[in-house]
VEXVOMI-178750 format. One line per field, with one value per residue (C-alpha): residue number from 0; residue in three letters; x, y, z. Coordinates in nm, 4 decimals, always signed. Layout:
N
n <- [NUM ...] $
res <- [ALA ...] $
u <- [X ...] $
v <- [Y ...] $
w <- [Z ...] $
// end
This chain:
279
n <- [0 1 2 3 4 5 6 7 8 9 10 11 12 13 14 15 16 17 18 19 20 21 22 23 24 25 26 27 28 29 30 31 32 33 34 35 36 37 38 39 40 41 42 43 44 45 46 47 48 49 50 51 52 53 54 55 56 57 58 59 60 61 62 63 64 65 66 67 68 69 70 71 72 73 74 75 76 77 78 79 80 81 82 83 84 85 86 87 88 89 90 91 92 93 94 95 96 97 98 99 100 101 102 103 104 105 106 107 108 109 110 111 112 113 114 115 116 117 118 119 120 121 122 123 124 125 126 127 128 129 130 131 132 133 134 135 136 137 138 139 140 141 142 143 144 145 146 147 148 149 150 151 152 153 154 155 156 157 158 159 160 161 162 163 164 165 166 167 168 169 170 171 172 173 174 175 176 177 178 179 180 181 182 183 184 185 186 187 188 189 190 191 192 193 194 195 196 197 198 199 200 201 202 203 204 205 206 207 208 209 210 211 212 213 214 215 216 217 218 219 220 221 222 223 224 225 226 227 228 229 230 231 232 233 234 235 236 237 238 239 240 241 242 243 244 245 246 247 248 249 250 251 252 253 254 255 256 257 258 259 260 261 262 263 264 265 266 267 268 269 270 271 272 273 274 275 276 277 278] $
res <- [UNK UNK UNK UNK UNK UNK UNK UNK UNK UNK UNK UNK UNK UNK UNK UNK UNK UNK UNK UNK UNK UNK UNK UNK UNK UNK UNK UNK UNK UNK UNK UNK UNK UNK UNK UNK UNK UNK UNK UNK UNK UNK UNK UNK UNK UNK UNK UNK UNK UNK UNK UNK UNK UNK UNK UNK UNK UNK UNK UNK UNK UNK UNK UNK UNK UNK UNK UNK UNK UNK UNK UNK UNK UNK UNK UNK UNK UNK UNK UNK UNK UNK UNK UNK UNK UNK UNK UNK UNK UNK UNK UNK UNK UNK UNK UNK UNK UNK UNK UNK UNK UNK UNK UNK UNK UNK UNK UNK UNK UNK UNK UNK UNK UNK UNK UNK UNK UNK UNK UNK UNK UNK UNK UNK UNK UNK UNK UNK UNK UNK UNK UNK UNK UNK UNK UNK UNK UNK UNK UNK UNK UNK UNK UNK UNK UNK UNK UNK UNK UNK UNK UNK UNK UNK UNK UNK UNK UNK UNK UNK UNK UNK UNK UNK UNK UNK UNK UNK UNK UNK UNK UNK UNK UNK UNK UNK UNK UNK UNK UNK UNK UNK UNK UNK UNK UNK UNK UNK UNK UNK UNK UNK UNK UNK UNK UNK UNK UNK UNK UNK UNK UNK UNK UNK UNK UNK UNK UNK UNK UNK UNK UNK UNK UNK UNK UNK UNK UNK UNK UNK UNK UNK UNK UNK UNK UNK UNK UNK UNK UNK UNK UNK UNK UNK UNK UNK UNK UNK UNK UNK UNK UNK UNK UNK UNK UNK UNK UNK UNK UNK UNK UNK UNK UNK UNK UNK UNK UNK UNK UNK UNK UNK UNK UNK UNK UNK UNK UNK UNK UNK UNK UNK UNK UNK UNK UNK UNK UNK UNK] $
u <- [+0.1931 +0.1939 -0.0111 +0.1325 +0.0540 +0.1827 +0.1852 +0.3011 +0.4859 +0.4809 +0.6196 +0.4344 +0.7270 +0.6534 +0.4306 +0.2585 -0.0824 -0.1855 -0.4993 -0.5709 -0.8195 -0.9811 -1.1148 -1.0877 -1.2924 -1.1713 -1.0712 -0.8726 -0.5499 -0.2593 -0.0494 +0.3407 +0.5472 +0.5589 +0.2574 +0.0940 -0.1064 -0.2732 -0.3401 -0.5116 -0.7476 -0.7908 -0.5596 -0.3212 -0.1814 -0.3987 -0.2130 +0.0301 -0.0809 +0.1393 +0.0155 +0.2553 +0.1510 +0.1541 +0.1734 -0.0401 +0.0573 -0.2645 -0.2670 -0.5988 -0.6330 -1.0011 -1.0921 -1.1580 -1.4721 -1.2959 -1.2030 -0.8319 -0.7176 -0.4950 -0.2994 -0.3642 -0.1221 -0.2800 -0.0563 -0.2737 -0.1381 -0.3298 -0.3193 -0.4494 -0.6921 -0.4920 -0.8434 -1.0331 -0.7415 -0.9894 -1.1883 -0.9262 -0.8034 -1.1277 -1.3298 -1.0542 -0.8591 -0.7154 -0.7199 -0.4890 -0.7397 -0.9813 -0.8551 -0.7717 -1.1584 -1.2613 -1.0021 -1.1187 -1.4391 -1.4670 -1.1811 -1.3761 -1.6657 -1.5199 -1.2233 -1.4981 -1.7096 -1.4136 -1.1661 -0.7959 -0.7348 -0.9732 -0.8439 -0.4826 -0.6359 -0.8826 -0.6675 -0.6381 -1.0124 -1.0575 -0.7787 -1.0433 -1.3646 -1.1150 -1.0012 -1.3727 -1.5248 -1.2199 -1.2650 -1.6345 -1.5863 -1.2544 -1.3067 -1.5985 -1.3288 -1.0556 -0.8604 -0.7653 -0.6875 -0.4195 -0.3296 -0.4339 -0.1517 -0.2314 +0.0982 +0.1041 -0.1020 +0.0098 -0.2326 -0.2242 +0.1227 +0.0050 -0.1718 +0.1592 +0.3669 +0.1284 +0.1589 +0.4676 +0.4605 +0.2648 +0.4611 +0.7591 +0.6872 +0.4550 +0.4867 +0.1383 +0.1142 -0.0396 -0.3469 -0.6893 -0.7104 -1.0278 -0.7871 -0.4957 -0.6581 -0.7530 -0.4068 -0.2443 -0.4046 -0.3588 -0.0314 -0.0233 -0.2372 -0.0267 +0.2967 +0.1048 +0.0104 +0.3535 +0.4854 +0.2490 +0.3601 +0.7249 +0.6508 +0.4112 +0.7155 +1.0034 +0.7416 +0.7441 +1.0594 +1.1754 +0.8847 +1.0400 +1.3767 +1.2606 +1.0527 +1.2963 +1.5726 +1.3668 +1.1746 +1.4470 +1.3205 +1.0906 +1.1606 +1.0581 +0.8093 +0.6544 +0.6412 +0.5293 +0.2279 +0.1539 +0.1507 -0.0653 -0.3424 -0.3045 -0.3942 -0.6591 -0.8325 -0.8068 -1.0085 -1.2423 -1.3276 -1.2770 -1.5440 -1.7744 -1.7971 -1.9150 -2.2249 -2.2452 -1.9884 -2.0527 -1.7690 -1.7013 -1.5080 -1.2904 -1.4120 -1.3136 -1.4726 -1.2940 -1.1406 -0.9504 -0.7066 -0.4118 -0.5049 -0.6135 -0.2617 -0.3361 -0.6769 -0.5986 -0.3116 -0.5886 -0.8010 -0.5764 -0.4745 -0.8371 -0.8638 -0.5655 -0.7228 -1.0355 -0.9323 -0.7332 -0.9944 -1.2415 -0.9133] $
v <- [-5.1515 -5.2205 -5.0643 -4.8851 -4.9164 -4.6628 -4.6827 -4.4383 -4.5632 -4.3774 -4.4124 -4.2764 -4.1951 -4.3622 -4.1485 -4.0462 -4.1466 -4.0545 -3.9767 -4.0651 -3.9826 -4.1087 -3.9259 -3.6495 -3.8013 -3.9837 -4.3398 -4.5004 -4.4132 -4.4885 -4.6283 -4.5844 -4.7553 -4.8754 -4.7869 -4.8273 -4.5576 -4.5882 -4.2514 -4.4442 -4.5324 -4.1795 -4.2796 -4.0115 -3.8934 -3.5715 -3.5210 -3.6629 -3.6181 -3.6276 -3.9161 -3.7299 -3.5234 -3.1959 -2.9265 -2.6251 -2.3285 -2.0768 -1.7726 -1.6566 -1.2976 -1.3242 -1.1665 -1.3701 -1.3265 -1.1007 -0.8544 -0.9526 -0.9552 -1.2743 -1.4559 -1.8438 -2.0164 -2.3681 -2.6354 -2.8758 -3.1700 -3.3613 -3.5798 -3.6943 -3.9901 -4.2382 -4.4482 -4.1174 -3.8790 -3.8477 -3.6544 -3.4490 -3.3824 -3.2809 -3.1305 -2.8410 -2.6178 -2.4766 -2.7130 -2.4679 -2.1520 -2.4062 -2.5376 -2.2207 -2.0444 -2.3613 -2.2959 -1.9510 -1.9890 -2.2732 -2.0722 -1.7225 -1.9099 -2.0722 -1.8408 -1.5547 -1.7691 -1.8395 -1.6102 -1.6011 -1.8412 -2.0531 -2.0575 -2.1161 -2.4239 -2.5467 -2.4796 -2.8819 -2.8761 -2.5966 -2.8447 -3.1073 -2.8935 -2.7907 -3.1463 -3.2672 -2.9969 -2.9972 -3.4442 -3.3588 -3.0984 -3.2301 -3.5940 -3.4924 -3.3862 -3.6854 -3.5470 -3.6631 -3.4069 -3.5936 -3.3684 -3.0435 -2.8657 -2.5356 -2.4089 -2.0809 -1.8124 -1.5002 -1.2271 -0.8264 -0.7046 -0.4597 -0.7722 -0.9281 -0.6600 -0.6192 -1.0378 -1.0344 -0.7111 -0.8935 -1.2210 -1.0241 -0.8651 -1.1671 -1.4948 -1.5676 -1.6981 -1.5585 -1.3811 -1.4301 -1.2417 -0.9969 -0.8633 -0.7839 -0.3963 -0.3503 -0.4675 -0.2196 +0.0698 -0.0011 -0.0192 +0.2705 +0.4649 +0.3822 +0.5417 +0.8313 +0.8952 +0.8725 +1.0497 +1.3324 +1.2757 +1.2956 +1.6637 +1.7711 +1.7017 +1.8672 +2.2013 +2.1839 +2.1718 +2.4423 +2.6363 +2.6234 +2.6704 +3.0069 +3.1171 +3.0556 +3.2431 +3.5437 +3.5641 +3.6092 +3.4372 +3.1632 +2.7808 +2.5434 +2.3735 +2.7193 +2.7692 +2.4035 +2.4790 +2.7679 +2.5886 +2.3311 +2.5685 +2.7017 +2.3216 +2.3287 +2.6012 +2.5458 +2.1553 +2.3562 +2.5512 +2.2386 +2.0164 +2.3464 +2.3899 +1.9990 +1.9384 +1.5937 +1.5282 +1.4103 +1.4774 +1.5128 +1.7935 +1.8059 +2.0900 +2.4205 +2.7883 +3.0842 +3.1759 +2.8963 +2.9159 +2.8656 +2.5696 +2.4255 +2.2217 +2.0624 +1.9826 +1.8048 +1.6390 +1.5214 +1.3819 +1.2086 +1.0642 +0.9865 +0.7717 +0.5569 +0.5086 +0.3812 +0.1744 +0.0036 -0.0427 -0.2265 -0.4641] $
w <- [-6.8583 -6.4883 -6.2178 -5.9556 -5.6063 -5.3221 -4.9768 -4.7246 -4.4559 -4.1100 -3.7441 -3.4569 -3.1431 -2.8228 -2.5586 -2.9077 -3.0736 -3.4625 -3.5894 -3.9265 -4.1818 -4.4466 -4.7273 -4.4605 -4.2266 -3.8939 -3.9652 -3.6326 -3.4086 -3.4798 -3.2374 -3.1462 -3.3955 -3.7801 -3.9473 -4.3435 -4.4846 -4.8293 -4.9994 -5.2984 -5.0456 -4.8913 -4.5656 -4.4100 -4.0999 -4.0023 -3.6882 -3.3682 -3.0225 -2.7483 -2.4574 -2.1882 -1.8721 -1.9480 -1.6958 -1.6935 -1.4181 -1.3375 -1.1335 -1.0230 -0.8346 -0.5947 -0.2887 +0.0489 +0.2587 +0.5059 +0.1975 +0.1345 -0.2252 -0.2689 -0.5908 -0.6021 -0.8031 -0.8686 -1.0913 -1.3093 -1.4245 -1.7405 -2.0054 -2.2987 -2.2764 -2.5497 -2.6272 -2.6574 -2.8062 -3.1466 -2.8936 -2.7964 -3.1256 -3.3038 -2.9911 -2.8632 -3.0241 -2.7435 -2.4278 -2.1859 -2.2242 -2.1733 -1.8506 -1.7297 -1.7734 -1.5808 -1.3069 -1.2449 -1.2579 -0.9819 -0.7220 -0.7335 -0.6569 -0.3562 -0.2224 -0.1575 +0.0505 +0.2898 +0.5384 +0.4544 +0.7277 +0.6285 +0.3152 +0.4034 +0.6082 +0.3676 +0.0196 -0.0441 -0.0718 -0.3131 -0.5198 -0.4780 -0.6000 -0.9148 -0.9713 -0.9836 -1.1974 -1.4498 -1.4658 -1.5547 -1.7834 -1.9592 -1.9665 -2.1788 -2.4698 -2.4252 -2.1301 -1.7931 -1.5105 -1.2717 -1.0150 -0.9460 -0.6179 -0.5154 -0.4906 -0.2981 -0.1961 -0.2342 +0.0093 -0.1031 -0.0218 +0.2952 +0.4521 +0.4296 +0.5884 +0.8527 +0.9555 +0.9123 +1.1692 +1.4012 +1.4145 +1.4374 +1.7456 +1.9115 +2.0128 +1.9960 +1.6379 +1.3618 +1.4769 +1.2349 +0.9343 +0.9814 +1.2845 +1.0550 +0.9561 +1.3326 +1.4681 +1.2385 +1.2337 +1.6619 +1.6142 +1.3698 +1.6397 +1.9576 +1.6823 +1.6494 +2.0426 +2.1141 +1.8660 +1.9767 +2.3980 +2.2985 +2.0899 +2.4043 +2.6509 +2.4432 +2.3682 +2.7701 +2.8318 +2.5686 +2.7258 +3.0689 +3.0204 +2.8053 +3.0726 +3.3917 +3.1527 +3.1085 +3.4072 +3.7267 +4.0338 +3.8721 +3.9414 +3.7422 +3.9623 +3.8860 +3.5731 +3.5905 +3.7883 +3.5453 +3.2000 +3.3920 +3.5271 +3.1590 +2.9986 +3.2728 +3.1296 +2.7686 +2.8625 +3.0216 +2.7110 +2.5061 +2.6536 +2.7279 +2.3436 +2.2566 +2.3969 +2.3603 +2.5921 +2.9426 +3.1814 +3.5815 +3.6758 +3.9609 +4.1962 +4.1623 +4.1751 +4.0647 +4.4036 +4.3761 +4.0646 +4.3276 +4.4048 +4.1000 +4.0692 +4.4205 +4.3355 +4.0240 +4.2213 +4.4999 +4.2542 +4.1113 +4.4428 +4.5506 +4.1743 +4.2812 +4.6172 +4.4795 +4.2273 +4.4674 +4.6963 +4.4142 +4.3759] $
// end
């Protein structure tokens, strides 16, 4: 009677490295090709790593130093080490989380320390402070980070609408970040003043039309003159009521209401006049 001998034959695809084991402990690689594995002597093919760059996308969510919430979307490109792929097989179960925990931790360390302009202008050297810590850490378990592109930033959506405002209606270029909230709620403002003119002018108009309809004989110069002296009146009792306010009045005494439309017209003659003057 004979003895038999087996052996297991095996081919390892190009771009590819095996790990094999014997008697379940790491023996050697495996490299691409025809390869002999004797299971008499405890040899077999525990696993097939691929040697190709892989491609990992990340999207990180931070805050800048001037308080805008952005999206980074950074594109890591790695590898597995083919001299050192035992290291890669046996150390991590899970390479992408662990790429990923290192990504995040090294951006929200750096993204708050810088404005969003900054960080629009400095965004290849966050890449850089990722690439380095991720060689360090990763190299450690058989893996070789490549590239590392930071591929868009992506601010809060209101931050966007409000540059997008801005360069809309300027020519001057996109105008630093920590202005954005200040520039808008401006513009937002200036909306709301004029909204507020335009109802103050129609309530006058309606008012004078009513009052030259009902009221035979009056011109509208007149009833003018009248809603003025009545706006007069009603500052007067606004700014008498806040005492913190410090305010020069134009002259007037209480034989004078007739002439409290030329007065204010005077004054505001005499301004001009000045303020010409200091020109």
């Amino acid at each position: 009677m004979g003895n038999t001998f087996c052996i297991v034959v095996g081919c390892i695809d190009q771009a590819s490295i095996g790990v094999v084991e014997k008697w379940g402990r790491f023996d050697k690689l495996a490299q691409p090709g025809f390869n002999l594995f004797n299971p008499f002597a405890g040899e077999w093919l525990a696993g097939v790593m691929s040697t190709r760059i892989s491609s990992l996308d990340v999207r990180i969510e931070t805050k800048t130093k001037d308080n805008v919430f952005v999206q980074l979307l950074c594109s890591i490109q790695y590898r597995i080490v083919t001299q050192n792929a035992d290291d890669a097989f046996y150390e991590l179960q899970n390479p992408k989380e662990q790429i990923q925990a290192y990504v995040f931790d090294v951006v929200r360390a750096l993204v708050p320390r810088m404005t969003l302009d900054e960080l629009f202008e400095q965004k290849g050297e966050v890449a850089k402070s990722v690439l380095e810590e991720l060689e360090k850490v990763m190299g450690a378990y058989g893996y070789s980070i490549e590239h590392i592109l930071m591929v868009d930033i992506i601010p809060d959506a209101a931050v966007r609408k409000a540059m997008n405002e801005i360069n809309a209606g300027s020519d001057l270029g996109l105008l630093p970040c920590c202005l954005l909230s200040e520039a808008e709620a401006k513009y937002l403002g200036g909306v709301g003043v004029a909204r507020q003119r335009q109802a103050i002018t129609d309530g006058l108009r309606e008012n004078i039309l009513n009052f030259s309809h009902k009221v035979e004989g009056a011109s509208a110069k007149e009833v003018m003159d009248l809603i003025l002296v009545t706006q007069y009146f009603d500052t007067i009792k606004d700014l008498g009521n806040s005492s913190k306010n410090t305010t020069v009045f134009i002259p007037h005494g209480p034989g004078h209401v007739r002439d409290i439309t030329e007065q204010i017209r005077n004054g505001m003659m005499e301004s001009a006049s000045a303020e010409i003057k200091i020109e």
